[in-house]
N, C-alpha and C positions, 0 to 999 in steps of 0.2 A: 789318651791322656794318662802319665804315670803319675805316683802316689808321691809325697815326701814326708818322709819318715820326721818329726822331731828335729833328729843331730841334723839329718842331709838341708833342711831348711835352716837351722841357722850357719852350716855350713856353703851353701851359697850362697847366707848374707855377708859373710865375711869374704868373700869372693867375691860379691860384687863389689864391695864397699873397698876392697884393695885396688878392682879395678878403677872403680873410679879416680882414685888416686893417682893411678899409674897414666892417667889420658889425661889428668887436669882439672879432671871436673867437681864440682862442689860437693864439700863431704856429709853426709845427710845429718841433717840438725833434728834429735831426737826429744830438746829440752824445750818445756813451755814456758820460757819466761818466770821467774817462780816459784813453780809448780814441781812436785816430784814426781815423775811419770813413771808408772809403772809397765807400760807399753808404749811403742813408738808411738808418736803425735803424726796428724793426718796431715795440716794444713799448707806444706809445699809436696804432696807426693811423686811429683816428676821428678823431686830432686834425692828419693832415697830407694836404698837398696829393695826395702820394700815393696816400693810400686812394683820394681819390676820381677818380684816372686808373685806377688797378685795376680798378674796377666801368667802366670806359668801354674799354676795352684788348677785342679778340677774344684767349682766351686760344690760340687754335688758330694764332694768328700766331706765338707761343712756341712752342708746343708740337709743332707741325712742325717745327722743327730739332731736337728733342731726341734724344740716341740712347742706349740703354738703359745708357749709364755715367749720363750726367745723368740717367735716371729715377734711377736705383739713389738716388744721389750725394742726389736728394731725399726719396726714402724712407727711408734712413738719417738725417738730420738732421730728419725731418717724424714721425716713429715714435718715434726712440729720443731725440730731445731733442742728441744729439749736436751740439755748436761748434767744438771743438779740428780740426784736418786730420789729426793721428795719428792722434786714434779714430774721423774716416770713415775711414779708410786702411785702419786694423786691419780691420774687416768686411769690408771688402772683401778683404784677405787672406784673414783666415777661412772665405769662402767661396769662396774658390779663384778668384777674378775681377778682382785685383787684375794692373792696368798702370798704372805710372806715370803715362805720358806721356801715357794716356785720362782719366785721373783728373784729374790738373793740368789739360789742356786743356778735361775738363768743368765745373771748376771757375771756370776763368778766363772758360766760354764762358755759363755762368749767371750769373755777374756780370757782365758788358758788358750782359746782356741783363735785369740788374734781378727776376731770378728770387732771387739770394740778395744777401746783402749780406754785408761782405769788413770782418774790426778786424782790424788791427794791435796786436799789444801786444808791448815789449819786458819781456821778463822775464829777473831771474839767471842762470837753468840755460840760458833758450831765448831768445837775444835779438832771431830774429823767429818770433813765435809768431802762427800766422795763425785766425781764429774764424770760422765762416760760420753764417748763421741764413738762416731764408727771411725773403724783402723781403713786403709786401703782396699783388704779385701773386703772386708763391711761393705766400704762403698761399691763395689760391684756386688755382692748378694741383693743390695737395697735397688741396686738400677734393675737387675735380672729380674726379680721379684715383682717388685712394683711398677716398671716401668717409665718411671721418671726417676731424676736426681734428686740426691737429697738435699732437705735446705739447708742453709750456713748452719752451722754449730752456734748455739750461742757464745760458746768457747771464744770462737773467731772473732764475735760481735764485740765482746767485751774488751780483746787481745786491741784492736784496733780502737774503744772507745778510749780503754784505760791504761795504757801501755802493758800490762801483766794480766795475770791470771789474781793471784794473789794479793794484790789491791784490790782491782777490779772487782771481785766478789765480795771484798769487803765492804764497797759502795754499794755493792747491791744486798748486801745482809743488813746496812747502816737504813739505806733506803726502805727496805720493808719493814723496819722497825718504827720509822715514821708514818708511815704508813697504816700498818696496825694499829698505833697510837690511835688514831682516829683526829689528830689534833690538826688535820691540815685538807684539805679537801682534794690534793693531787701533789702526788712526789713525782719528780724525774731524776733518772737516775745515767739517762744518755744523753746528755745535752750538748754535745758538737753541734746537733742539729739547729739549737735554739739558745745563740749564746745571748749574754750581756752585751749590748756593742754601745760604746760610749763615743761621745761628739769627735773628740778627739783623735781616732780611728783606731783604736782598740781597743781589745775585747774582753770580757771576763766569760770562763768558762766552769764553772762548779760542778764538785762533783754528784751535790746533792741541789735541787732545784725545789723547794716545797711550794705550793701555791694556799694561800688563806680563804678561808669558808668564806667571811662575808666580804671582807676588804679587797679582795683575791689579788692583796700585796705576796710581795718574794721573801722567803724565809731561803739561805742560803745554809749549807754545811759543809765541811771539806772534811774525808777523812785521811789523816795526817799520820804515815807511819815514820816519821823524821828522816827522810833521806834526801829531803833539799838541801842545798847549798842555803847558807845564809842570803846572798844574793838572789836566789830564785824566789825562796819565801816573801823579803823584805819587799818581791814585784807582785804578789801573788798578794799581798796583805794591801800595798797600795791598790792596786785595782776594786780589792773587795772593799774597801773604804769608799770609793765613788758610788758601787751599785747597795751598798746597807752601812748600817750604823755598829751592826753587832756583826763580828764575825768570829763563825763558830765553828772551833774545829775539835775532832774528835780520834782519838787517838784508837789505837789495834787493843794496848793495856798501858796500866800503870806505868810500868817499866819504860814502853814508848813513851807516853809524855814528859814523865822526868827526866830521863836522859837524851832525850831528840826534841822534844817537842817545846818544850819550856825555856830547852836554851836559845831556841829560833825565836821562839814567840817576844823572849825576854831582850835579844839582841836590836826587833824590830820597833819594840816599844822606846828601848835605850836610842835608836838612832830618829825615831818620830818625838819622840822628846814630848814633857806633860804641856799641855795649854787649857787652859778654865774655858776657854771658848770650844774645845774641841767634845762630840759628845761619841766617840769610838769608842765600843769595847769590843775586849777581845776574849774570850771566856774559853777552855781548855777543860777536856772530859774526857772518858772512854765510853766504849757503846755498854759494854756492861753496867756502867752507873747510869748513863741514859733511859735502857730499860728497866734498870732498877726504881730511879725515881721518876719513872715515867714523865721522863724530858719536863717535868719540875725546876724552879732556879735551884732546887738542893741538886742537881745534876750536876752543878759545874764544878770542878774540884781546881781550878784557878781562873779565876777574873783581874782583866787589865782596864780600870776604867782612866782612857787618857785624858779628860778633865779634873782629875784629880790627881794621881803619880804614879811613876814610872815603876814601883812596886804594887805586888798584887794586890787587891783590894779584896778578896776572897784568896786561901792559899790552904786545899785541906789535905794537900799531901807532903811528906818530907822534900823540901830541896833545899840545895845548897847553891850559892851563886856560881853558875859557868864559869 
């Protein structure tokens, strides 16, 4: 088995990736939805130039510099599906083996070397939140090694529950924040599995599912970074109206809710129009004032009460009418 130098390996990428072209074939999709990718993304490997340097690589050229933080560091993300760098972190606390500066350094030293791959994503609570999955040839060290495959990425989990990377984690950062709260006795945060389904034969699906300590009523949340259509929202607001009284959505920041969020919200309320019999609200936050006032009513920075008017009935931030 020969070695590849650095250049000659991205030089047979561009070689494959021309070839492809040249036969028809689909061009390897490098982008997660999102997400800024600092190394190619794993989860169609068949179809990038990648895969097929992976099957031509001696994996023992890797796998001699590894030292038992990078096994670890792979066994953890190749077993337990883990992406996030806090929850490798934690195991490794957990089992009494956590150092820093080995951790980060094996982390940094598998990525140079195309063993995992490294997204960025800015979110609310965490504005650099780093994800790592194994790259292609990851995936063959973890099969050679361990002898089984590894399991899905949470990556993957999320890509398919929540359409992106970049939403998606913000349900799940919005999620554990309820969570921690202590104010609710079980959050869901994947619920395709366990939607709303109404007589009528459809369904409501939320991004957040809270369950109640003693009532073990639905506490619903959607977090809302304005990128529906007026129409999408105004189906999304009906729906939530049949399965609760309050619907709560929560925006990424400020910025989001007044310029996206408030004019969906405001458009919805305007075409639902006020009625004295109707007891809907509809209240508008970001997660940062969430955790601030620990999901408190001083959380909500605009309240739409439709028994009463079409204007907000709480409004604690600058807007101007759409």
């Amino acid at each position: 088995m020969f070695e590849l130098t650095e250049r000659q390996y991205k030089n047979l990428l561009a070689e494959l990736s021309a070839l492809q072209k040249r036969v028809g074939m689909l061009e390897a999709q490098f982008d997660l939805q999102g997400a800024r990718v600092v190394q190619p993304a794993i989860y169609r490997p068949e179809k990038t130039p990648e895969t097929a340097v992976a099957h031509m690589v001696d994996l023992n050229d890797f796998t001699s510099k590894f030292d038992d933080t990078m096994w670890k560091m792979i066994e953890v993300i190749g077993k337990e599906g883990f992406a996030r760098y806090p929850d490798i972190e934690r195991v490794f606390r957990q089992e009494g083996s956590f150092v820093e500066t080995r951790l980060r350094r094996a982390a940094k030293g598998l990525t140079e070397m195309n063993i995992l791959t490294r997204t960025e994503l800015n979110l609310p609570l965490t504005p650099i939140t780093i994800l790592y999955s194994l790259s292609s040839i990851g995936d063959r060290v973890f099969r050679k090694q361990f002898k089984v495959a590894p399991v899905p990425s949470e990556m993957v989990k999320v890509i398919k529950e929540h359409d992106n990377l970049e939403h998606g984690y913000g349900i799940l950062e919005l999620g554990q924040l309820l969570a921690d709260s202590g104010t609710f006795k079980g959050v869901h945060v994947f619920n395709r599995s366990r939607p709303v389904r109404f007589n009528n034969g459809t369904q409501y699906i939320p991004d957040v599912m809270c369950i109640e300590h003693e009532s073990n009523g639905r506490t619903y949340f959607e977090y809302e970074r304005g990128n529906h259509t007026q129409k999408d929202f105004n189906e999304k607001c009906d729906k939530m109206c049949i399965a609760t009284r309050y619907l709560n959505f929560v925006a990424p920041n400020r910025k989001a809710l007044v310029n996206r969020l408030y004019p969906l919200a405001k458009g919805w309320v305007k075409k639902k129009g006020c009625n004295e019999s109707s007891n809907i609200i509809i209240r508008l936050t970001t997660s940062k004032e969430l955790q601030k006032c620990q999901l408190s009513d001083h959380a909500w920075l605009v309240v739409f009460d439709l028994g009463q008017s079409v204007t907000p009935v709480v409004c604690e931030v600058a807007i101007g009418e759409p």
